[in-house]
C-alpha positions in Angstrom: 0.0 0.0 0.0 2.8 2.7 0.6 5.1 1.8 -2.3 1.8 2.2 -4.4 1.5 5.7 -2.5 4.5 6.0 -2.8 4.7 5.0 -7.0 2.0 7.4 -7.4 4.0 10.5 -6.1 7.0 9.6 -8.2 5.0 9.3 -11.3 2.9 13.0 -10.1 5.9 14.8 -9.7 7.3 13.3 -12.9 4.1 14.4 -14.9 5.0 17.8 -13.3 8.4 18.2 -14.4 7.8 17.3 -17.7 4.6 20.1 -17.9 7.2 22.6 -16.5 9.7 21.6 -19.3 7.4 22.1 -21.8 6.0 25.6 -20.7 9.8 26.5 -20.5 10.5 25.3 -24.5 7.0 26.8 -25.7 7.9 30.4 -23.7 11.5 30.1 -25.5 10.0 28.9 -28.7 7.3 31.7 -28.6 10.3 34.7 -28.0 12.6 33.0 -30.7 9.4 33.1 -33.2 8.5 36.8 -32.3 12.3 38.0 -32.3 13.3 36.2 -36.0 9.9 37.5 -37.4 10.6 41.1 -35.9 14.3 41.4 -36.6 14.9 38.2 -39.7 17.4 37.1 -37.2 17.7 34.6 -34.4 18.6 36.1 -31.4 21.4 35.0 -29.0 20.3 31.6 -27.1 17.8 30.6 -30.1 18.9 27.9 -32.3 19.5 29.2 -36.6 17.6 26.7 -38.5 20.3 24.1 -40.9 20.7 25.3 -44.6 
């Protein structure tokens, strides 16, 4: 019964992490789109796209 508890907290905090990560990459992703549309430039920390 407490490893299940237990289980379940590991796997909550997991999903949490992960939803944290993904606001993180879609703020980033949102400020690299805005800044190469603005400017026609990636700015500094935003990966150029391969040619």
């Amino acid at each position: 019964m407490f490893a299940e508890l237990v289980a379940r907290l590991v796997e909550a905090v997991g999903a949490v992490e992960r939803g944290n990560q993904r606001a993180v990459g879609v703020a980033a992703e949102r400020r690299c789109t805005a800044a190469i549309l603005s400017t026609g430039k990636p700015p500094a920390g935003c990966a150029s796209a391969a040619q």
